[in-house]
C-alpha positions in Angstrom: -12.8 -0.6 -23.6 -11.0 -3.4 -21.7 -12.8 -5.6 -18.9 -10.2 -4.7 -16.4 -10.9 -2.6 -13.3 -7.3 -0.6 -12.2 -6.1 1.6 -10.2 -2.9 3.1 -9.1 -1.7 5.7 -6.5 0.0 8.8 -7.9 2.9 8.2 -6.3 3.0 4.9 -8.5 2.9 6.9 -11.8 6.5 5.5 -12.6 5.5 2.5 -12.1 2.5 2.7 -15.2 4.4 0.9 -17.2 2.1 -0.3 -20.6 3.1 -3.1 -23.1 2.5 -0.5 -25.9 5.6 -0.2 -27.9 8.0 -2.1 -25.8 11.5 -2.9 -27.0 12.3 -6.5 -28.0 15.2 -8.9 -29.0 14.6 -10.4 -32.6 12.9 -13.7 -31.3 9.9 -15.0 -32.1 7.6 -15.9 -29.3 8.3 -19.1 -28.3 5.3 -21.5 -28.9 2.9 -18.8 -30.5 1.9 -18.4 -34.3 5.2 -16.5 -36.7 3.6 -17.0 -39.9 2.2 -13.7 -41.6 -0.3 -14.0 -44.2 -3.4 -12.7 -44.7 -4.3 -11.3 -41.0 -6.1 -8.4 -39.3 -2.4 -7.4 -38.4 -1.9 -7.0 -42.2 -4.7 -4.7 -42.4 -3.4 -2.9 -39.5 -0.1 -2.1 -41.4 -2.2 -0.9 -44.6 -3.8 1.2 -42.5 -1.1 2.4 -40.6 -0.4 4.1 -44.5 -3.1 5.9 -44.8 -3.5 9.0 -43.5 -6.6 10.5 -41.6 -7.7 13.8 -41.5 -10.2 15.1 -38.7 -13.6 16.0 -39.4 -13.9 18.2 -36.7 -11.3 19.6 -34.0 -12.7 21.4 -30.7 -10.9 23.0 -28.5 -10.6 20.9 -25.1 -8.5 19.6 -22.6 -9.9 16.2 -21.9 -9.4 14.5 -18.9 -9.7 10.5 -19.0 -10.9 8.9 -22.1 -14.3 10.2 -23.9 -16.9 7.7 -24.0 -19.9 7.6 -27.2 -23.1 6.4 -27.7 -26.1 7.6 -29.8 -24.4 9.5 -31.8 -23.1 11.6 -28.7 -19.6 12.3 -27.7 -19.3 12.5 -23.8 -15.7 13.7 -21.9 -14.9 15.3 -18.7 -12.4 18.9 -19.8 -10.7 20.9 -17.3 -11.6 24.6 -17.9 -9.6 27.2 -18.2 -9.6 27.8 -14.4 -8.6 24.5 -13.6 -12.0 23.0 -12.6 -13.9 19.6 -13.9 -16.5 19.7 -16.5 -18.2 17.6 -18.3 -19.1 18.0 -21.6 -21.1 16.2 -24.4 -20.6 16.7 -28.4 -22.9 15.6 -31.1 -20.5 12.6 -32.9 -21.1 14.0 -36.4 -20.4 17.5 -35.9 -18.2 18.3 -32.9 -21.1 20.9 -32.1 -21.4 21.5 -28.0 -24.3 19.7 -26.5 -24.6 20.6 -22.9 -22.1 20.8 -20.2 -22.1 21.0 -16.4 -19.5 21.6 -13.6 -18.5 17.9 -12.3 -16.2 16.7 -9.5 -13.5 13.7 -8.4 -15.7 12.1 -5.3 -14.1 10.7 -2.6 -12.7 8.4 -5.3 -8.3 7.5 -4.8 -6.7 9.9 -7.1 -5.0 7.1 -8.7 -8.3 5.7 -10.7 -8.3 7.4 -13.7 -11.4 10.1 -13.9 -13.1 8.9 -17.0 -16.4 9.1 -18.4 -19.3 6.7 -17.6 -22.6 6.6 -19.7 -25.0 3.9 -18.8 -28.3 1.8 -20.4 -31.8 2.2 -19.5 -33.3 -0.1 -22.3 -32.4 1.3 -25.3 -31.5 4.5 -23.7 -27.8 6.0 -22.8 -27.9 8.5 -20.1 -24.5 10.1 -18.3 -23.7 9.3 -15.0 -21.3 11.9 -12.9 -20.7 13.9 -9.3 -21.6 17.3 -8.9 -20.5 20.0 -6.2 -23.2 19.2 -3.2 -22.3 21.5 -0.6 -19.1 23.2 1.2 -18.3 20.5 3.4 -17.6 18.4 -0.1 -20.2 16.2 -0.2 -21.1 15.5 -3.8 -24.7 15.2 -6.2 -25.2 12.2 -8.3 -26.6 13.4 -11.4 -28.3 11.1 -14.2 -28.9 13.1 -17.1 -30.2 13.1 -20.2 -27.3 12.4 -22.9 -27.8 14.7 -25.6 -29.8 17.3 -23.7 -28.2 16.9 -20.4 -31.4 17.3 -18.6 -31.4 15.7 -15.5 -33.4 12.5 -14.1 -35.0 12.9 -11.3 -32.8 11.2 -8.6 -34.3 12.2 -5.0 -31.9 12.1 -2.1 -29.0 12.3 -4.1 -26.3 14.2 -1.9 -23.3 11.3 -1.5 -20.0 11.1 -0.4 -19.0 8.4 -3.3 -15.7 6.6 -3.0 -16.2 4.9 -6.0 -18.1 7.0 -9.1 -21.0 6.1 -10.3 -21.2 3.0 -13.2 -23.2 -0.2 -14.5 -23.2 -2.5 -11.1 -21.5 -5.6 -10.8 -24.3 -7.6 -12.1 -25.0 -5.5 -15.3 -28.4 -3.8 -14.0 -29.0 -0.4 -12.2 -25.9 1.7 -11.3 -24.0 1.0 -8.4 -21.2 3.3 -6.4 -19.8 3.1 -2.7 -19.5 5.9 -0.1 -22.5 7.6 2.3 -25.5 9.1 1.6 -25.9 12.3 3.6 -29.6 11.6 4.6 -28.3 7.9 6.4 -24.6 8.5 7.5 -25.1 6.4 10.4 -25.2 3.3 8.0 -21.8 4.0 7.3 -20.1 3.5 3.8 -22.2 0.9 1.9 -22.5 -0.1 -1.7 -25.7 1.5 -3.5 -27.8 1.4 -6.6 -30.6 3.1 -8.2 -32.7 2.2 -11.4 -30.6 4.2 -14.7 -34.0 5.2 -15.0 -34.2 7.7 -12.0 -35.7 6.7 -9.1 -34.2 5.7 -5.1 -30.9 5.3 -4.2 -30.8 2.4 -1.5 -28.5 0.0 -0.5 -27.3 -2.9 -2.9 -28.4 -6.1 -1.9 -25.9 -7.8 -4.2 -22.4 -6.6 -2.6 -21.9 -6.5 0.9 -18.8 -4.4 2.4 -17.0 -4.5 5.6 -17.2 -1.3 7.6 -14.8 1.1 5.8 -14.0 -1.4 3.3 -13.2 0.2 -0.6 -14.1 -1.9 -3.9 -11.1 -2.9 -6.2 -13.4 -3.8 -8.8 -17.1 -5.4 -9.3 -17.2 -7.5 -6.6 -13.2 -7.5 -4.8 -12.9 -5.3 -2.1 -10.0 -4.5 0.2 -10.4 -3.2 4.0 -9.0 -0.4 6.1 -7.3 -2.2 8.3 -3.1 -1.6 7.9 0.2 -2.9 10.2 1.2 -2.8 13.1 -2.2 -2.1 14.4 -4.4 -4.3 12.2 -4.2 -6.5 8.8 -5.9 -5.8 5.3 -7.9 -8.3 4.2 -8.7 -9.1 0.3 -12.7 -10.3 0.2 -15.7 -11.0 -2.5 -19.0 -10.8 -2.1 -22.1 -11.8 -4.1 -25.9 -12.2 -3.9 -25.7 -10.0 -0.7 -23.3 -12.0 1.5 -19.2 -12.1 1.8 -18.4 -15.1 -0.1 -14.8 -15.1 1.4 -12.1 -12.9 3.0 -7.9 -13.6 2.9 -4.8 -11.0 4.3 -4.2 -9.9 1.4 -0.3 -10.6 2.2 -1.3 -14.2 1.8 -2.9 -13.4 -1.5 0.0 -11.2 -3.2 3.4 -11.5 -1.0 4.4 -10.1 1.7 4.7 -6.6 2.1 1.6 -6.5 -0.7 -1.0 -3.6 -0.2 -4.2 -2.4 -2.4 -2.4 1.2 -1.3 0.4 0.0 -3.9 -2.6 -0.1 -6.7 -4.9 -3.3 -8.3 -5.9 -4.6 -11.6 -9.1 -7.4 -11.4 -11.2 -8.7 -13.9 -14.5 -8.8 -14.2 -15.2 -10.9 -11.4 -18.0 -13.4 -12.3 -19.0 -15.7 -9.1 -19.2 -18.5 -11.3 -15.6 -17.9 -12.8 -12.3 -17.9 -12.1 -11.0 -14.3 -10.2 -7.8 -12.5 -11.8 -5.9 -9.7 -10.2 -2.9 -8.1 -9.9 -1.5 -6.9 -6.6 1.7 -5.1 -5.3 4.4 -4.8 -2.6 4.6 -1.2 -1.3 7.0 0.6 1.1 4.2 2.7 2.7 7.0 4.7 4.8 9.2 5.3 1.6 6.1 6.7 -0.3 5.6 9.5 2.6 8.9 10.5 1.5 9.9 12.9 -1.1 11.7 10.5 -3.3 11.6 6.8 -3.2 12.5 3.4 -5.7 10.2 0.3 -6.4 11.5 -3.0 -7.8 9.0 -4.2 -10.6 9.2 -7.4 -9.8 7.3 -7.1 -6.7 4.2 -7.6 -8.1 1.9 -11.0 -8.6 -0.9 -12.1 -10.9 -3.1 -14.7 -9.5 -6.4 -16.3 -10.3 -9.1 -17.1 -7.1 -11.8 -19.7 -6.9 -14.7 -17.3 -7.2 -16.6 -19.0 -4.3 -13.6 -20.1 -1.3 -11.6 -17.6 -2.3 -8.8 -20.4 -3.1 -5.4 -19.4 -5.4 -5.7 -21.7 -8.0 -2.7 -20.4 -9.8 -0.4 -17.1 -9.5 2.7 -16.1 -11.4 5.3 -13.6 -9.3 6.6 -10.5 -11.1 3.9 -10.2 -13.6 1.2 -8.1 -14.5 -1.4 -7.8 -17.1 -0.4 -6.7 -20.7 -3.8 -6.6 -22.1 -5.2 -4.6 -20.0 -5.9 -1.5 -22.9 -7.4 -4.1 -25.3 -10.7 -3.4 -26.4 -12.9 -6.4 -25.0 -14.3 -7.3 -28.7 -10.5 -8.2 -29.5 -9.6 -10.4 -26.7 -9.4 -14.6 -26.5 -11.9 -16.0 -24.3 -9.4 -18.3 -22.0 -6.2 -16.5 -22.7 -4.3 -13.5 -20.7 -1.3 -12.0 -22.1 1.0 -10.6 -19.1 4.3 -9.2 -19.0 6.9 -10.8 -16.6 8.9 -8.3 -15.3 12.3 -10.3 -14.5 14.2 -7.1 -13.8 13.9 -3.5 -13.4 13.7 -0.7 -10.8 11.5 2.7 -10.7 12.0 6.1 -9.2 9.5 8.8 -8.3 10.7 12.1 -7.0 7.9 14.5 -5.6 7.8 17.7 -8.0 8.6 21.0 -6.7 5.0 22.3 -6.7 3.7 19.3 -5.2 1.6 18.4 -8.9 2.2 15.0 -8.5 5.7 12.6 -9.6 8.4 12.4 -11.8 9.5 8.4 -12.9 12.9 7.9 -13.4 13.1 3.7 -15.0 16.5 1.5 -15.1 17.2 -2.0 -15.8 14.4 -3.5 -16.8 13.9 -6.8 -18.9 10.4 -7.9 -19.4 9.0 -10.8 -21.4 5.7 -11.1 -22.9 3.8 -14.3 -22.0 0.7 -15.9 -23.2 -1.3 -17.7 -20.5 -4.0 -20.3 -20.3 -6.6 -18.7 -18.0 -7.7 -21.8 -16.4 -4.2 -23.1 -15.7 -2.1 -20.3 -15.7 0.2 -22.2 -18.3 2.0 -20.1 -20.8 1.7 -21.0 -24.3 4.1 -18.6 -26.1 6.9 -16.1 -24.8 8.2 -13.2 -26.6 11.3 -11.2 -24.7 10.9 -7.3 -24.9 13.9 -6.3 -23.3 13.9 -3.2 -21.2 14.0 -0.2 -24.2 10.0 0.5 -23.3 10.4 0.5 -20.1 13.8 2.3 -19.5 13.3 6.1 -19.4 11.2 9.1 -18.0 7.2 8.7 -17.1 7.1 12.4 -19.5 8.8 10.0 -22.3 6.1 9.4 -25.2 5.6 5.6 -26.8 3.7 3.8 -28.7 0.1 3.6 -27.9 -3.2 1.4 -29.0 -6.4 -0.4 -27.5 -5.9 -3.2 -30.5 -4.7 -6.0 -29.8 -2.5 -5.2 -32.7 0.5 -2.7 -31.5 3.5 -1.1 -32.1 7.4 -2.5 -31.1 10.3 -1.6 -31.9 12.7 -5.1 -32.5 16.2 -4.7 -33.7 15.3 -1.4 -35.1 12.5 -2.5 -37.6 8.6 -1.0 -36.3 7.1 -4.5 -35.9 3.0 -4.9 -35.2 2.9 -7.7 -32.9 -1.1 -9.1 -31.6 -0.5 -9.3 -27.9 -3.1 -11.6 -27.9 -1.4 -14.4 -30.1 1.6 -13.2 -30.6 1.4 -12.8 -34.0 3.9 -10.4 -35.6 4.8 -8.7 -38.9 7.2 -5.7 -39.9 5.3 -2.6 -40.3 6.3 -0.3 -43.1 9.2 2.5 -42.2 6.7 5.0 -44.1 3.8 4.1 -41.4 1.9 6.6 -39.3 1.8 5.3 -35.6 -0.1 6.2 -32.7 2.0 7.5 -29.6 0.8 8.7 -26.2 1.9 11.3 -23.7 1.0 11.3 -20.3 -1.4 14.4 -19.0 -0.1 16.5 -16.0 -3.1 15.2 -13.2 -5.8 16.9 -12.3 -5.1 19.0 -9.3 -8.5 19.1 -7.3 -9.7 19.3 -3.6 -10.2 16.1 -2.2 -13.9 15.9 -0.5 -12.9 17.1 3.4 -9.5 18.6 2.4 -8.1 22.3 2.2 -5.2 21.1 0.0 -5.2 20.3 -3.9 -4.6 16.5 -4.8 -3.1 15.3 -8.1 -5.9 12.7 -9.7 -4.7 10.4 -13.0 -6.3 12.1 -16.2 -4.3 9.0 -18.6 -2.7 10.6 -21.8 -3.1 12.3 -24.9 -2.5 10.8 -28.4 -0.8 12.1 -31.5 0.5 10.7 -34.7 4.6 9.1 -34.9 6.6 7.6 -36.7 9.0 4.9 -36.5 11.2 6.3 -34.1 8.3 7.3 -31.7 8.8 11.1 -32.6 5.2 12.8 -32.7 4.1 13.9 -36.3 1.5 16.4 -36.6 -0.6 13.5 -38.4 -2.4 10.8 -38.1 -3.3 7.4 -40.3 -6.3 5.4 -40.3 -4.7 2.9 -38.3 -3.6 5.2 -35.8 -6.7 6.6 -35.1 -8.8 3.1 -34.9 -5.7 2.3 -32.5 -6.6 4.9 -29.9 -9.4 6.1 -31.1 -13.1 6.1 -29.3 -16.0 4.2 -31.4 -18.3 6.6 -32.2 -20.8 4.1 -34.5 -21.4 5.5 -38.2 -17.4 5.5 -38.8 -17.1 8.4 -36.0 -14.1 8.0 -34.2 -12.7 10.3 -31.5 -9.5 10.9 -29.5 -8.1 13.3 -27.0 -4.8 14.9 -28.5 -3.0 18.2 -26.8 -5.6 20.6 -26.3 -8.2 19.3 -28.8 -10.7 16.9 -29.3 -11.0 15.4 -32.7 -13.4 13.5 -34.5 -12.4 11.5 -37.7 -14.9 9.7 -40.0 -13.3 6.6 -41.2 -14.7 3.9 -43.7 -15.3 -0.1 -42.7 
């Protein structure tokens, strides 16, 4: 998918505000490329024509998005009793695999529970938590992917704040929390070989005591006012590299408890991350407002630690574009100039409902190094005025969906590119998914944890269709390989065969 590592609190729900199918004003982006011949964004609107039927449907209610490889199709599902799974499909076929009960971790409910399969060579193994013991501690399991059949992985029993994935520098696979069998040594970043073999400590990133990671290599401490500060570190090559307050990083009143978004975060490259303000008093509360434009995007010399540049009230906008799309040197971000959110605590406690007013958001195209923009495009507030429940337009292109003075536009978020889509066009749209209501490790109660959304065919208007087109489904869709795509829709799992 995207190179971005995110996260956001539950109670922030309102607040997950996508680029997909804003609303804009008729301008052209300032500065950026109008001109519409021959483009992949033409292609996108052909597509957009054609409809798609599925292959194969199952009968599942994913939770995150799958993830493919080898001609395998691996989700987690919540069962019928409300419990994790996680499942694996042969691609082709939709035909059951292997599945196995899984859990959350210690992870914060606001990252999304998603999939992870990793590399051994040529090899693609899944990577996920299983129920240890009462007391909540978890089992790393490393298992075959189209048989399921565990790697041996001795002294496996964790208490993972972070799941399981590909470390930081692209070998082994890394998470952070306590092994059972060396508590004492506190909560550490580990990694093993995705071949099976020992966990031990990494020797590449180095946490504070207590300390959680915001992304390959950014961490954030435990420490909170009036009684101590949080501090915003790095580390690489098995040292800190450099620690800030965080507040002097993204505002005052900024916290990692108000969620983060950071790139990949090479040590010879410049760092990017979003950060926000947060009322932690208000959240305890049953209902409280957030102004979106408490929120920063800088960029960090790697090494000191340094802001080289930041832009207040932005965030990133490309966030859901698949990686192979993307400019090297450019970030598209939305500048949110106005707006305010509200969450009110439902009544049986399964998370938020997002109330959004008065928003007025521009798209921006920014040099990476300088953090100069090279195009704007206004987008209004329509998007982003409304209900979190609301369906909109949905993709992982860096072609997407608007709606500008009416007319279904396709605009590349990564140039800014745009063309008028055809009326008689099959878009995708997403929907959130009620969370996943599961025990947090040490807890008696039920916590809500992010699933992200289902996708379904719509039209123009955003009204879901029982359909979907080709372009649709390679806008939401999971790669597969062999023309396989898949996507999580209401209840189902479907696999479509598409041609190149």
């Amino acid at each position: 998918m995207s190179r971005l590592t995110s996260a956001l609190p539950i109670t922030a729900l309102a607040l997950l505000l996508t680029l997909t199918g804003c609303t804009a004003d008729a301008a052209a982006p300032t500065g950026g490329n109008t001109e519409t011949t021959e483009t992949d964004t033409d292609a996108t609107v052909r597509e957009l024509e054609t409809e798609a039927t599925p292959a194969w449907t199952v009968e599942a209610s994913v939770v995150g998005q799958p993830a493919a490889a080898d001609g395998v199709v691996l989700a987690y599902t919540k069962a019928s009793s409300g419990t994790l799974q996680v499942v694996a499909w042969d691609a082709a076929t939709g035909e059951q695999l292997w599945a196995d009960t899984a859990v959350t971790g210690a992870v914060t409910p606001g990252v999304m529970v998603t999939a992870r399969i990793v590399e051994d060579g040529d090899t693609h193994l899944a990577v996920y938590l299983r129920p240890g013991d009462e007391e909540g501690w978890q089992d790393i399991v490393l298992a075959d992917l189209a048989t399921g059949t565990p790697i041996a992985l001795p002294d496996n029993r964790v208490w993972a704040t972070s799941r399981p994935a590909t470390c930081a520098d692209g070998e082994d696979v890394c998470f952070t929390g306590y092994k059972q069998s060396a508590y004492d040594a506190g909560s550490v970043s580990y990694r093993f070989p995705a071949s099976g073999g020992e966990i031990s400590q990494d020797g590449d990133i180095v946490l504070p005591a207590s300390a959680r990671l915001l992304g390959n290599r950014v961490y954030s401490t435990n420490s909170r006012a009036p009684g101590g500060t949080e501090l915003l570190g790095a580390s690489s090559g098995g040292q800190t590299l450099w620690e800030r307050t965080y507040e002097d990083v993204f505002g005052v009143g900024a916290s990692s408890d108000g969620g983060w978004a950071w790139d990949d975060e090479d040590p010879a490259e410049l760092m990017l991350g979003a950060g926000y303000v947060v009322d932690a008093a208000a959240r305890q509360t049953d209902s409280f407002t957030t102004d979106a434009t408490q929120r920063r995007v800088v960029a960090l010399d790697p090494q000191t630690g340094e802001t080289v540049w930041s832009i207040d009230g932005a965030d990133f906008c490309d966030n859901g574009v698949r990686e192979d799309e993307l400019v090297e040197g450019t970030r598209t971000l939305c500048l949110y100039k106005a707006g305010t959110s509200t969450a009110t605590r439902k009544a049986d406690g399964s998370g938020y409902e997002g109330t959004s007013t008065g928003f007025d958001v521009d798209l921006i195209g920014v040099d990476e190094a300088t953090g100069d923009i090279a195009w704007t495009l206004p987008l209004g507030g329509d998007r982003f005025n409304g209900d979190n429940t609301d369906s909109s337009f949905a993709s992982f292109s860096a072609e997407q969906v608007m709606l500008i003075d009416g007319e279904s536009v396709v605009v590349n978020v990564v140039t800014g590119d745009h063309t008028t889509a055809s009326t008689d066009s099959t878009y995708a749209c997403s929907t959130p998914r009620d969370p996943l209501l599961a025990t947090y490790p040490g807890q008696s109660e039920t916590s809500p944890f992010t699933t992200g959304s289902d996708y379904q065919g719509c039209d123009a208007s955003g009204t879901t269709t029982d359909t979907f087109s080709t372009g649709a489904v390679r806008m939401v869709g999971v790669d597969a390989d062999d023309g396989v795509w898949v996507l999580g829709t209401p209840g189902k799992l479907l696999g479509f065969v598409l041609e190149d």
